[in-house]
VEXKOLBA-662657 format. One record per residue (C-alpha): residue number from 1; residue in three letters; x, y, z. Coordinates in nm, 4 decimals, m for minus. Example, Ala and Ser with C-alpha at 12.3 -4.5 7.8 and 13.67 -1.06 7.14 Angstrom:
BEGIN
{1,'Ala',{1.2300,m0.4500,0.7800}},
{2,'Ser',{1.3670,m0.1060,0.7140}},
This chain:
BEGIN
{1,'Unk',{m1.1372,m1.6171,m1.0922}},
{2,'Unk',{m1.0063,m1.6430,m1.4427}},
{3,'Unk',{m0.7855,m1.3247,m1.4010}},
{4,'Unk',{m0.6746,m1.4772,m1.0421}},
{5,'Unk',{m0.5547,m1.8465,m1.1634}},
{6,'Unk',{m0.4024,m1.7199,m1.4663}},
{7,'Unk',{m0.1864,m1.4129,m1.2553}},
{8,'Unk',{m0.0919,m1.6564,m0.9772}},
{9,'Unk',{m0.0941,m1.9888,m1.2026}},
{10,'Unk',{m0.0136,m1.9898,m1.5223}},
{11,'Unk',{0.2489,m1.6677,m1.4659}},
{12,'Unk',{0.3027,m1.7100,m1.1353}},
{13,'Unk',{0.5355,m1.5716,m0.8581}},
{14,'Unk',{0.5716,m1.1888,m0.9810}},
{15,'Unk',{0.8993,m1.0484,m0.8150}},
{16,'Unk',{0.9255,m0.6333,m0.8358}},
{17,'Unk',{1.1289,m0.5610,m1.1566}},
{18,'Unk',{1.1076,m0.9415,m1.2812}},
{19,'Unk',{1.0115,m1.1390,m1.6287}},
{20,'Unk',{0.6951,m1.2273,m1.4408}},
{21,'Unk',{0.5608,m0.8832,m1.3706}},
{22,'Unk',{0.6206,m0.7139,m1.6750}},
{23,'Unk',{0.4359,m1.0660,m1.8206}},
{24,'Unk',{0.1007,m0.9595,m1.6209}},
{25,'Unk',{0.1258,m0.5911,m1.7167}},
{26,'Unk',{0.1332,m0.7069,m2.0453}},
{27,'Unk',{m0.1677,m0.9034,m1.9964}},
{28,'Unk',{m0.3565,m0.6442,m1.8426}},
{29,'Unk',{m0.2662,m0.4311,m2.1859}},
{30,'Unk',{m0.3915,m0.6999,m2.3822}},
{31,'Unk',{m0.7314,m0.7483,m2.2207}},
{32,'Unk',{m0.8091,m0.3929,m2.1722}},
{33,'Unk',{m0.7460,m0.3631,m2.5499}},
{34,'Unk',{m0.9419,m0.6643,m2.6700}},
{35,'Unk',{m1.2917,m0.5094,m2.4528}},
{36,'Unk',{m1.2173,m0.1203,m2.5890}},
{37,'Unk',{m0.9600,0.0251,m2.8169}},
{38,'Unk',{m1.0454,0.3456,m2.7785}},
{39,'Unk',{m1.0219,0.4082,m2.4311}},
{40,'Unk',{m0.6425,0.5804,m2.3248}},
{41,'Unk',{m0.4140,0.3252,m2.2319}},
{42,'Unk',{m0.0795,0.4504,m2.0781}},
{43,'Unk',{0.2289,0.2364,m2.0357}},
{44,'Unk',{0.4350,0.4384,m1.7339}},
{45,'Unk',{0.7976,0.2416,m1.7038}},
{46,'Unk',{1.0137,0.2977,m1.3790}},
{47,'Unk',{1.2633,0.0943,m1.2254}},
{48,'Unk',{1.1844,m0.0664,m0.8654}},
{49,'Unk',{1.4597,m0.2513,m0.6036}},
{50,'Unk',{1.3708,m0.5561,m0.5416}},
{51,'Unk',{1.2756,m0.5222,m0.1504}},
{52,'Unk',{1.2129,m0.3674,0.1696}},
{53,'Unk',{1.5267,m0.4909,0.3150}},
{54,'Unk',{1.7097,m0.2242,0.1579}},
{55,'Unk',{1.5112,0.0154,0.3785}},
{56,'Unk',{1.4838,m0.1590,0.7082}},
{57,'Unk',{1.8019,m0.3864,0.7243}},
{58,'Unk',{2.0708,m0.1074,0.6584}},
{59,'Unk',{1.8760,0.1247,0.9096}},
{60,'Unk',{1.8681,m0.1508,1.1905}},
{61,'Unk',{2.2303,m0.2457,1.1482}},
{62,'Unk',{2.3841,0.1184,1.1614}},
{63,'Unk',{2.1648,0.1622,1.4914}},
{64,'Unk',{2.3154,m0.1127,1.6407}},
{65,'Unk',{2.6770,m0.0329,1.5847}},
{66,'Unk',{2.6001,0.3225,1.6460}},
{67,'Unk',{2.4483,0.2207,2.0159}},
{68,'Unk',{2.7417,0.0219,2.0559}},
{69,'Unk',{2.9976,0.3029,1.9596}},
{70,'Unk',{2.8272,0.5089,2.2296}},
{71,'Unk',{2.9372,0.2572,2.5000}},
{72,'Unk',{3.2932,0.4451,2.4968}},
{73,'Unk',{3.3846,0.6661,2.8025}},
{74,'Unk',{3.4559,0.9820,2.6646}},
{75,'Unk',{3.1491,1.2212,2.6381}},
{76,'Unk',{3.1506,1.3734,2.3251}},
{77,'Unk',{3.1927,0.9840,2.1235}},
{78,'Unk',{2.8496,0.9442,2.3894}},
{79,'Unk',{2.6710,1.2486,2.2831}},
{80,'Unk',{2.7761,1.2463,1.8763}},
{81,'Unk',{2.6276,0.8672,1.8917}},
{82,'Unk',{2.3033,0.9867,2.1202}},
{83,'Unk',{2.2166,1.2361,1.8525}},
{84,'Unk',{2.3156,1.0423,1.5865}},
{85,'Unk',{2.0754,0.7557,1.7083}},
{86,'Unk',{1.8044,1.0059,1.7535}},
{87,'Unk',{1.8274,1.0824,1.3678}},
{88,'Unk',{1.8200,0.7666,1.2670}},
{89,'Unk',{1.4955,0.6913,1.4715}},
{90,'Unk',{1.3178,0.9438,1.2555}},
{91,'Unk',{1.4436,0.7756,0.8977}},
{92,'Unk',{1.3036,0.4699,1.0473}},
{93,'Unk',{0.9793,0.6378,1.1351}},
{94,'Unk',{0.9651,0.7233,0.7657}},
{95,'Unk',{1.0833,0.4365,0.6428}},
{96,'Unk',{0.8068,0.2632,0.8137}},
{97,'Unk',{0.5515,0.5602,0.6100}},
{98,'Unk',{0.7329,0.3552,0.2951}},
{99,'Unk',{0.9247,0.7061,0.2840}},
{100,'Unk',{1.2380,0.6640,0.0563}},
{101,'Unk',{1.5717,0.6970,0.2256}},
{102,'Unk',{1.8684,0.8522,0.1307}},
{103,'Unk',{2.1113,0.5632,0.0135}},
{104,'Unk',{1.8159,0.4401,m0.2027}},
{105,'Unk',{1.9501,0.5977,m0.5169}},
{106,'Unk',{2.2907,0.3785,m0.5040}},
{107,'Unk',{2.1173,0.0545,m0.5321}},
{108,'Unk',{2.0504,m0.1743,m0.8247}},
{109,'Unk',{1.6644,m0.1735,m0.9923}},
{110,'Unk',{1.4700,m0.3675,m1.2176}},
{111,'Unk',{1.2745,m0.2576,m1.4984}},
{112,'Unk',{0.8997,m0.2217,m1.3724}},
{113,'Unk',{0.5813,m0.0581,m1.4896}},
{114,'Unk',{0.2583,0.0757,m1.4003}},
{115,'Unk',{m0.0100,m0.0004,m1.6784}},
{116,'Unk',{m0.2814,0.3343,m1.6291}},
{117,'Unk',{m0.6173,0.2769,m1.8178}},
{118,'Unk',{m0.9072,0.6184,m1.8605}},
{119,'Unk',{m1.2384,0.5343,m1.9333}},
{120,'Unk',{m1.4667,0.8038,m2.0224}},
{121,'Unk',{m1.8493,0.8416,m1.9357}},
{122,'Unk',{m2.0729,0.8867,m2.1448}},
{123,'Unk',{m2.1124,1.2809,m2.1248}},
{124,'Unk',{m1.8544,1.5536,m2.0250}},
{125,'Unk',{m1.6096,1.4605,m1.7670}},
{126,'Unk',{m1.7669,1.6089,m1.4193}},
{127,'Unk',{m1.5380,1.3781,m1.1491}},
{128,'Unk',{m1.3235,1.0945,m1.1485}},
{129,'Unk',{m1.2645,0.7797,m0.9503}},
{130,'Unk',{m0.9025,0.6521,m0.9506}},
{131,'Unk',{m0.8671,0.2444,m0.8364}},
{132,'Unk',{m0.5248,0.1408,m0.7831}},
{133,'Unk',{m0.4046,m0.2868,m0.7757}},
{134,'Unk',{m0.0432,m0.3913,m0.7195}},
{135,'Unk',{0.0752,m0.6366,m1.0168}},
{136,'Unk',{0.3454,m0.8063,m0.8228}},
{137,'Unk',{0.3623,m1.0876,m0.5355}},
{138,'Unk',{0.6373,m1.0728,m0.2484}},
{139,'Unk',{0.8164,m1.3021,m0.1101}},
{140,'Unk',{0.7260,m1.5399,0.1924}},
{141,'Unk',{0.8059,m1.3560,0.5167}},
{142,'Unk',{0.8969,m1.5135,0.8216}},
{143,'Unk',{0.7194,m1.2059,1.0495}},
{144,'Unk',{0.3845,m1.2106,0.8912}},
{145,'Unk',{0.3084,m1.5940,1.0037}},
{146,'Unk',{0.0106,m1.5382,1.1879}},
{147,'Unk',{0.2079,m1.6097,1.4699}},
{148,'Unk',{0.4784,m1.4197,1.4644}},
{149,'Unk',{0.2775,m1.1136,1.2876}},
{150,'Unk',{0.0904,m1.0081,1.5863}},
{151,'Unk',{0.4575,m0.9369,1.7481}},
{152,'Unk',{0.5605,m0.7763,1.4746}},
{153,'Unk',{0.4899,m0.4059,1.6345}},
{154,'Unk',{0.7173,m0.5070,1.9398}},
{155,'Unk',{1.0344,m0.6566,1.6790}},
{156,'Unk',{1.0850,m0.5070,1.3509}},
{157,'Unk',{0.8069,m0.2044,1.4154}},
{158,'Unk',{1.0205,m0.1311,1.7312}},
{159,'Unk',{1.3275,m0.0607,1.5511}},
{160,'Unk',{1.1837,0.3425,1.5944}},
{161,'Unk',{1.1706,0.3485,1.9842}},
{162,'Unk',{1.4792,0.1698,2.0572}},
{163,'Unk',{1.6945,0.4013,1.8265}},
{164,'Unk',{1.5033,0.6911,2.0451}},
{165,'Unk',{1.5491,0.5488,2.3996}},
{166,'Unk',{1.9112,0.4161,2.3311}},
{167,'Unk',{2.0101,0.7830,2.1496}},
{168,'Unk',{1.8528,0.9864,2.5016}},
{169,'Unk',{2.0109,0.7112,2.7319}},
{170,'Unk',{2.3396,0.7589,2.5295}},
{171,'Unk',{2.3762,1.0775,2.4633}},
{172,'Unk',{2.2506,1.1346,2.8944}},
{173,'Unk',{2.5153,0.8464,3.0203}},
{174,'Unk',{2.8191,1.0696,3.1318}},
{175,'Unk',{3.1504,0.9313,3.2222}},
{176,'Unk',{3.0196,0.7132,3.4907}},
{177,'Unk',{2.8282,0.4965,3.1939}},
{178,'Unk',{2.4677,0.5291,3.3435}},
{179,'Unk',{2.2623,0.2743,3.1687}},
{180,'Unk',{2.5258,0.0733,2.9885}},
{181,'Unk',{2.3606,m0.2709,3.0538}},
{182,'Unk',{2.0240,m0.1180,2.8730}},
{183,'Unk',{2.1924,0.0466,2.5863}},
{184,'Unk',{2.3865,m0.2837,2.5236}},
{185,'Unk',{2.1296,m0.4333,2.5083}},
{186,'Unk',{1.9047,m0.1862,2.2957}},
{187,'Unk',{2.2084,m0.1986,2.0338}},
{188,'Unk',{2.2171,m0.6073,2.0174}},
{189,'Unk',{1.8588,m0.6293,1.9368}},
{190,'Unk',{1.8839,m0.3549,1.6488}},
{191,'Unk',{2.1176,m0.5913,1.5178}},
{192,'Unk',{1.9476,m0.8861,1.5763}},
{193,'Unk',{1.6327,m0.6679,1.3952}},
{194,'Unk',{1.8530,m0.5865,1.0750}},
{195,'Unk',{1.9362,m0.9810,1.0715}},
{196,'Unk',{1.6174,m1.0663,1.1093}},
{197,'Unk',{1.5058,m0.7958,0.7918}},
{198,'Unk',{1.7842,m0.9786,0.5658}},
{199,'Unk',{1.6307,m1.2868,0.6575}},
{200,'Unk',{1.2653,m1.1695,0.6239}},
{201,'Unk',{1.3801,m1.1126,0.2532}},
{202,'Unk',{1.5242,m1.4493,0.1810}},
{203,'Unk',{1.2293,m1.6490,0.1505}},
{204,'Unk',{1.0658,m1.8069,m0.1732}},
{205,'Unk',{0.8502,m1.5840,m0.4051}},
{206,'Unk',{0.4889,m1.6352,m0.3625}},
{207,'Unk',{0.2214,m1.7070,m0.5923}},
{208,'Unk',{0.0192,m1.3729,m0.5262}},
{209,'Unk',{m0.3157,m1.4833,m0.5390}},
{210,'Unk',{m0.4554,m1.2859,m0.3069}},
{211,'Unk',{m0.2158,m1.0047,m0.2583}},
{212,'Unk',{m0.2339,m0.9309,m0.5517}},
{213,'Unk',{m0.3512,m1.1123,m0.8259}},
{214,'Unk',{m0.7177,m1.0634,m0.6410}},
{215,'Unk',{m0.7258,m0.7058,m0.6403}},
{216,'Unk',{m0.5988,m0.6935,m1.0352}},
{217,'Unk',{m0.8964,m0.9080,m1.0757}},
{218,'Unk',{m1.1625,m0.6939,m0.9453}},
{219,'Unk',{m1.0478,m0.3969,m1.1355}},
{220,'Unk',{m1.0601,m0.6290,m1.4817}},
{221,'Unk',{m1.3667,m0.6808,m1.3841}},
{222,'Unk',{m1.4600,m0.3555,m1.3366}},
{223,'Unk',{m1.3453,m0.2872,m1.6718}},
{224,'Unk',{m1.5518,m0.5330,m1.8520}},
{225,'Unk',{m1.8684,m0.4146,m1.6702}},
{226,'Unk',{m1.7613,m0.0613,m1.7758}},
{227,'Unk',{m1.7082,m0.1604,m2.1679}},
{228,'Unk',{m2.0587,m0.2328,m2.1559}},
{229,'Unk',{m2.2279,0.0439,m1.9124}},
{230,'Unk',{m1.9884,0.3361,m1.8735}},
{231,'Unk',{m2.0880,0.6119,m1.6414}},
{232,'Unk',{m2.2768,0.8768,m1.7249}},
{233,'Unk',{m2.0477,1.1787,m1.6249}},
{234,'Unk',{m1.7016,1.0409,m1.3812}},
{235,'Unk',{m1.4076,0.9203,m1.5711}},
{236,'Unk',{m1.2796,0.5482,m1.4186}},
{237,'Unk',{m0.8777,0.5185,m1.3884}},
{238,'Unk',{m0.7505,0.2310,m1.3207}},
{239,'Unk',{m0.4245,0.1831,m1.2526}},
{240,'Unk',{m0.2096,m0.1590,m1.2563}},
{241,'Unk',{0.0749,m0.0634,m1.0378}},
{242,'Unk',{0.4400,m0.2740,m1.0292}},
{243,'Unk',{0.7177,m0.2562,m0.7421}},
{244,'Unk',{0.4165,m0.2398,m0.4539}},
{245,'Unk',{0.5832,m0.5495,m0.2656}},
{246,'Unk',{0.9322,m0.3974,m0.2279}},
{247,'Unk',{0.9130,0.0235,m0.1651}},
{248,'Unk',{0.5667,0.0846,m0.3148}},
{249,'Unk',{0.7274,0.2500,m0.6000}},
{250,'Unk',{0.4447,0.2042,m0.8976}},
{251,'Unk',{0.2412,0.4375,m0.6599}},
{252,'Unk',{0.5012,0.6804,m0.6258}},
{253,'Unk',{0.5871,0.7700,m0.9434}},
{254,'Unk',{0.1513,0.7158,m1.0277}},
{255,'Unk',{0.0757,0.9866,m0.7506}},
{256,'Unk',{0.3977,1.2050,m0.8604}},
{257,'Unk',{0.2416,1.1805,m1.2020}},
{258,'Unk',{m0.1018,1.2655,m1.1478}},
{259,'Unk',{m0.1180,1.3481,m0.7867}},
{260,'Unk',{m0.1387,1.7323,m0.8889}},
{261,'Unk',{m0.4209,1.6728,m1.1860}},
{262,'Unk',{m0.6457,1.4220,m0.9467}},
{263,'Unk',{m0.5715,1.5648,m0.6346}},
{264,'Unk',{m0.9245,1.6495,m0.5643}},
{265,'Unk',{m1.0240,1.3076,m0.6831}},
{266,'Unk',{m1.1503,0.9927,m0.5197}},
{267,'Unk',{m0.8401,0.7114,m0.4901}},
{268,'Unk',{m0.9250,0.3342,m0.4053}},
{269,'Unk',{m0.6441,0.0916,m0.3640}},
{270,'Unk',{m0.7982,m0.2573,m0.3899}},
{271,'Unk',{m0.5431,m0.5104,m0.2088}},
{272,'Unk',{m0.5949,m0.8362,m0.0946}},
{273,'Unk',{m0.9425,m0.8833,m0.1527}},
{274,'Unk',{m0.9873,m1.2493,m0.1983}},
{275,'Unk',{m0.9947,m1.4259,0.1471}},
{276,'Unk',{m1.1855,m1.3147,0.4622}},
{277,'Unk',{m1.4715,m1.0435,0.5757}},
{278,'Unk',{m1.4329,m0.6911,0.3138}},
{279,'Unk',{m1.3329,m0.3404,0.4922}},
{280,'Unk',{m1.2111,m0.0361,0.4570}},
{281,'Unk',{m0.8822,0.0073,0.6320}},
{282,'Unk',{m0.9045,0.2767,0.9181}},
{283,'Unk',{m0.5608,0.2994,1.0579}},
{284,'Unk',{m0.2625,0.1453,0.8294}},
{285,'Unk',{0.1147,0.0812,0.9631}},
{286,'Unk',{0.2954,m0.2214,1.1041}},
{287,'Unk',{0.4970,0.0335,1.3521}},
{288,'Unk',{0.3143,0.1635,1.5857}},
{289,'Unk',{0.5229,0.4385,1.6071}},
{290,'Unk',{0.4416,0.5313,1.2594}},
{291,'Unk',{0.0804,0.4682,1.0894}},
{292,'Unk',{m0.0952,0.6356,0.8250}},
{293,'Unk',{m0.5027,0.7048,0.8193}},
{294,'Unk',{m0.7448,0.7276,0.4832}},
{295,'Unk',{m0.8907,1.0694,0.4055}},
{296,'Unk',{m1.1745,1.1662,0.5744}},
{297,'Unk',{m1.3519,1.2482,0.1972}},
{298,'Unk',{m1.2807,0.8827,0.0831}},
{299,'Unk',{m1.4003,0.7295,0.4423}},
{300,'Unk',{m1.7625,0.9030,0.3805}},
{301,'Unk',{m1.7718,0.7496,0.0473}},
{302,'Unk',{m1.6923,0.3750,0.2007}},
{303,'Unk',{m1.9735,0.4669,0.4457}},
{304,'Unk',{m2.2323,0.5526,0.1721}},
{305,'Unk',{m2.1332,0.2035,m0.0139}},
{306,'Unk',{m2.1499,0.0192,0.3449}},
{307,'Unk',{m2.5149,0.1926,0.3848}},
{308,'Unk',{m2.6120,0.1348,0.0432}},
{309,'Unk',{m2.4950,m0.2353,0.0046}},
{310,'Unk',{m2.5147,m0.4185,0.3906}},
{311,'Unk',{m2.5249,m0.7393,0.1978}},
{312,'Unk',{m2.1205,m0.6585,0.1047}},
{313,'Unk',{m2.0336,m0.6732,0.4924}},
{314,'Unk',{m1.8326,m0.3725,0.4821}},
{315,'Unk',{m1.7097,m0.2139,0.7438}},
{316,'Unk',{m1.3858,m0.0094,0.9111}},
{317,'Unk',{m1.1001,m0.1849,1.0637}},
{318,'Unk',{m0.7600,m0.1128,1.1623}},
{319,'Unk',{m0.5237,m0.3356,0.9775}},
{320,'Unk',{m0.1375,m0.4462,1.0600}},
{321,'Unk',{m0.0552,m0.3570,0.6594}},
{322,'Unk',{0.1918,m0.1453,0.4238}},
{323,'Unk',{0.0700,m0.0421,0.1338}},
{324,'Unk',{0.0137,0.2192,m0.1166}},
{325,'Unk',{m0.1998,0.4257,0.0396}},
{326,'Unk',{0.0944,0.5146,0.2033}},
{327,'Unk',{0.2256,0.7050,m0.0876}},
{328,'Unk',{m0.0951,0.8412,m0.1443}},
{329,'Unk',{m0.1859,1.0016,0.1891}},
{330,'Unk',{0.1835,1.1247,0.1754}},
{331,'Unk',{0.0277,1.3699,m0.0924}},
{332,'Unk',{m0.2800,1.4583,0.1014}},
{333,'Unk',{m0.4628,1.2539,m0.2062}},
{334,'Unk',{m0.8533,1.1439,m0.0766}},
{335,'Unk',{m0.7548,0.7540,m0.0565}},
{336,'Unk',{m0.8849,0.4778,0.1158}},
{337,'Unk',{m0.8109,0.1204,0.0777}},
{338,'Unk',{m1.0250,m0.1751,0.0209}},
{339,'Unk',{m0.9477,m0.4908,0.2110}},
{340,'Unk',{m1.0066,m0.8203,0.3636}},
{341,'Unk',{m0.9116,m0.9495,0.6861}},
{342,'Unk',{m0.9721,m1.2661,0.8913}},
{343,'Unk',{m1.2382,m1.2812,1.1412}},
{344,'Unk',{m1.0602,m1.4890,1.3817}},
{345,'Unk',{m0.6807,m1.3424,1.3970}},
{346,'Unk',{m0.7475,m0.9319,1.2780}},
{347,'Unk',{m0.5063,m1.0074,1.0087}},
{348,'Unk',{m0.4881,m1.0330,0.6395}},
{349,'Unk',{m0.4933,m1.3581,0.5318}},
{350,'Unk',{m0.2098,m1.5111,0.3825}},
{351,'Unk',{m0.0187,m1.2330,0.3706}},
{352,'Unk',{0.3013,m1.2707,0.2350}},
{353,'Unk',{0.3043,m1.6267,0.2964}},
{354,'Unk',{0.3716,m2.0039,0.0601}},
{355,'Unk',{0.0080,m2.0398,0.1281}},
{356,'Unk',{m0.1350,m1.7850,m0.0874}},
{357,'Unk',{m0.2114,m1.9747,m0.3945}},
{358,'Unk',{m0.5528,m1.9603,m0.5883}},
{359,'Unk',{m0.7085,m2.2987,m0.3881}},
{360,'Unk',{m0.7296,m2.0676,m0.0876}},
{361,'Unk',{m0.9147,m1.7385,m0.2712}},
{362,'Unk',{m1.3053,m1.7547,m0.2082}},
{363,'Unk',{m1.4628,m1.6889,m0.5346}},
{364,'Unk',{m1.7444,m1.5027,m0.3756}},
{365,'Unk',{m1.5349,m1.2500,m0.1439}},
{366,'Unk',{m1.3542,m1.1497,m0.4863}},
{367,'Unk',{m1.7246,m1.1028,m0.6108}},
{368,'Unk',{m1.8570,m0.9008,m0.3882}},
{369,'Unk',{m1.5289,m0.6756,m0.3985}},
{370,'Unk',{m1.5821,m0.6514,m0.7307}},
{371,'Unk',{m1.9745,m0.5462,m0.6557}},
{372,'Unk',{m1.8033,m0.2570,m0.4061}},
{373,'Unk',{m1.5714,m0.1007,m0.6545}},
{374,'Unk',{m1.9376,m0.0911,m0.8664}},
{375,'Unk',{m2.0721,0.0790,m0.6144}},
{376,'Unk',{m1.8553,0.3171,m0.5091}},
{377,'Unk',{m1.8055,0.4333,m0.8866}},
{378,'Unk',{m2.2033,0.4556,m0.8745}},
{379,'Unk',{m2.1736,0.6681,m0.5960}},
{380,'Unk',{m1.9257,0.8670,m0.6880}},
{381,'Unk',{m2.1164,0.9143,m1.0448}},
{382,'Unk',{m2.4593,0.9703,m0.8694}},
{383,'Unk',{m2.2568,1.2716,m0.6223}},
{384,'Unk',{m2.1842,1.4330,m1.0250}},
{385,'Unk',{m2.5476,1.4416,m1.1064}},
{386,'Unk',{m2.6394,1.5419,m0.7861}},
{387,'Unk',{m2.4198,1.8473,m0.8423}},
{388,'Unk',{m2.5578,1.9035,m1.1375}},
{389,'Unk',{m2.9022,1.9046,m1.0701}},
{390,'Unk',{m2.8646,2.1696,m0.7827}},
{391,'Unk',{m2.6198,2.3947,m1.0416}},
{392,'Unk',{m2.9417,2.4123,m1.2418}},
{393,'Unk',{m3.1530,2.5261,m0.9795}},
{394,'Unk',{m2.9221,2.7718,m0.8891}},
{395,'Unk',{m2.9383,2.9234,m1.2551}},
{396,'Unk',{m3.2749,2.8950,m1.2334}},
{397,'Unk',{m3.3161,3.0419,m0.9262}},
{398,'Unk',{m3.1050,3.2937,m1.0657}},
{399,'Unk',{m3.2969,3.3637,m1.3324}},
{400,'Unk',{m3.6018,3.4042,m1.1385}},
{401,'Unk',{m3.4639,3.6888,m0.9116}},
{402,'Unk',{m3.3306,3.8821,m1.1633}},
C-alpha cells in the first residue's frame, strides 16, 4: 500500500511520455537499488504518443467520409469506396489487437521508458519467469463508465463490422443505389464513433491506483521478498513498462527486445489488481470482432497456482480489457494476465475512471496478488527442479544399461 499511495498520491496522474511517469520509473530504479545492487537493472527509453485516439479516431472518421463518398451514382466511385471500406475494416480489426497503424510514425511522442530488473537464483539459471506492470495512468473515459462500458462492443468495438457491411453494401449498390438509407446511415455513425474517440480522450488524467499503480506494487513486492529468498534455479524479470495507457508501446519495444531470448519463457502481466475477485483473463478484447486469448502453457500454470492456493480465489474469466498481453500474444510469447474484476458488473473496476484513487484499493486483494505472483514463481521454480531430478535419473538410468 506504500508503493500504491505514493504512485497515485504523492506523484500522481502519470500521462504516457509525461514528467510524472518518468518520476515513478525513477522510483522504481531507486528502490530496486536500495534492496540489491547487484542484481541487472536496465533502463530501456522509447518514445510513446500520448493516446489511443490516434488509432481509433482517424480510422472512424475516414470510414465515415469514405461510406459517404460511396453514395455517388457512378459505379466505379461505389466499388473504389466498397473496397476501400473493406480495408479499412481490417486496420481497425488490428487496431483493436493494439496493432500499430500506418500513419503512426508522423505523430508527435513523448519520452517514455520501461525500467527491466533480472534477479538471479541462487544456482545456474534453468527457466525464467517474466512479470510485466504498466507505470502510467490514463485518462478518464467516458465509454468505460460501468454504464456505458457494457455497450462498448456495439459503439466504438463496432467500428470493424460497420466498415465491412457498409464496404459489401457499397461496393454491391449499382446505379439504382440499393441500400442508400443503410449505408448513410452506417457512414454517420462512424463519424459519430471517431467523435466520440476524440472525446473519449479529452477527459482528466487519473490517479492510477489501481490500473496501475497496484500492479507496480505487487511486483515491488515481489522484489523485496526475492532480496531476501531468491529462487533456487529460475531467473525473476520484472519489467516496469511506460506508454501501456495510450498504444501499449513499453511492451512492444520489451517483447521486440527480448521476445526472441524469452520466447520459451513464462510472461505475467499484473494489471489492475487492487479492487474486486483475482483471475486470470481467458478471452481479452473490447471488439468483439477482434480478441486475443493467453497461451495455453501460461493458462496451466494459473491452474496449478488456483489448485495450489484456493484461498487466493483465482479463477478464469473473460474480461472487456486492452492490454499488453496483446503485444505479447502477437509474438506467440506464453502470457497470461493477472486481474481483478467486479463480482457484480463482469468489469474491471474503476477502469479508466476519476474514481480510481488509493481510498478505493482493498489492501488485502493487492495482498493476495502479491501472494499469486509468489506462487506462480514457486511453481515455475519447483517445474526446474522437477526437470532436474528426472535428467538425473535418466543419466542414471543410462548408466545402468550401459
Amino acid at each position: 500500500m506504500e508503493h500504491v499511495r505514493h504512485l497515485s498520491v504523492a506523484i500522481g496522474p502519470r500521462p504516457p511520455g509525461s514528467d510524472h511517469e518518468r518520476e515513478a520509473a525513477a522510483y522504481v530504479h531507486d528502490l530496486i537499488r536500495r534492496w540489491n545492487g547487484d542484481w541487472t537493472l536496465i533502463n530501456q527509453p522509447f518514445r510513446s504518443v500520448s493516446g489511443f485516439r490516434h488509432r481509433i479516431a482517424p480510422l472512424a472518421a475516414l470510414t465515415g467520409l469514405n461510406l459517404l463518398f460511396g453514395r455517388r451514382k457512378d459505379g466505379e466511385s461505389q466499388i473504389i469506396s466498397g473496397l476501400l471500406s473493406v480495408g479499412l475494416s481490417i486496420v481497425s480489426r488490428d487496431t483493436f489487437l493494439a496493432r500499430p497503424t500506418i500513419w503512426e510514425s508522423l505523430l508527435p511522442r513523448g519520452e517514455s521508458q520501461n525500467v527491466i530488473v533480472r534477479i538471479p537464483p541462487r544456482q545456474s539459471i534453468q527457466r525464467r519467469v517474466i512479470f510485466v506492470a504498466h507505470l502510467d495512468s490514463g485518462v478518464h473515459r467516458l465509454t468505460t463508465h460501468p454504464v456505458i462500458m457494457k455497450h462498448l462492443p456495439r459503439t466504438l468495438g463496432g467500428l470493424t463490422i460497420m466498415a465491412l457491411t457498409g464496404g459489401v453494401l457499397t461496393a454491391l449498390a449499382g446505379r439504382n443505389q440499393r441500400w442508400r438509407a443503410i449505408r448513410t446511415a452506417i457512414g454517420v455513425s462512424a463519424l459519430g464513433g471517431a467523435a466520440l474517440a476524440v472525446a473519449d480522450e479529452m477527459g482528466a488524467c487519473v490517479s492510477g491506483a489501481n490500473s496501475n499503480a497496484s500492479g507496480v506494487a505487487t511486483l515491488l513486492g515481489l522484489a523485496e521478498a526475492l532480496s531476501e529468498r531468491p529462487l533456487e534455479s529460475t531467473e525473476v524479470v520484472l519489467a516496469f513498462t511506460g506508454g501501456a495507457t495510450a498504444v501499449s508501446g513499453g511492451a512492444d519495444i520489451l517483447a521486440t527486445e527480448y521476445g526472441g531470448e524469452w520466447h520459451d519463457d513464462l510472461w505475467v502481466v499484473a494489471n489492475n489488481v487492487g479492487v474486486g475477485e483475482l483471475c486470470w483473463v481467458t478471452r481479452h478484447g473490447i471488439s468483439p470482432y477482434a480478441h486475443y486469448h493467453p497461451h495455453p502453457d501460461a493458462v496451466k500454470v494459473m491452474e496449478q497456482v488456483a489448485d495450489a492456493r484456493p484461498d487466493l480465489g483465482l479463477m478464469g474469466k473473460t474480461l472487456l480489457t486492452l492490454d499488453e498481453v496483446s503485444q505479447l500474444r502477437d509474438r506467440d510469447l506464453r502470457a497470461v494476465a493477472l486481474m481483478a474484476y467486479d463480482r457484480v458488473t463482469g468489469l474491471i473496476p474503476h477502469w479508466r475512471q476519476n474514481s480510481d484513487t488509493v481510498h478505493v484499493i482493498e489492501p488485502a486483494v493487492v495482498e493476495r496478488a502479491g501472494h499469486a505472483l509468489w506462487t506462480i514463481a514457486q511453481t515455475i521454480d519447483q517445474t526446474v527442479d522437477q526437470a532436474a531430478v528426472q535428467r538425473l535419473v535418466d543419466q542414471q538410468t543410462g548408466v545402468e544399461l550401459s
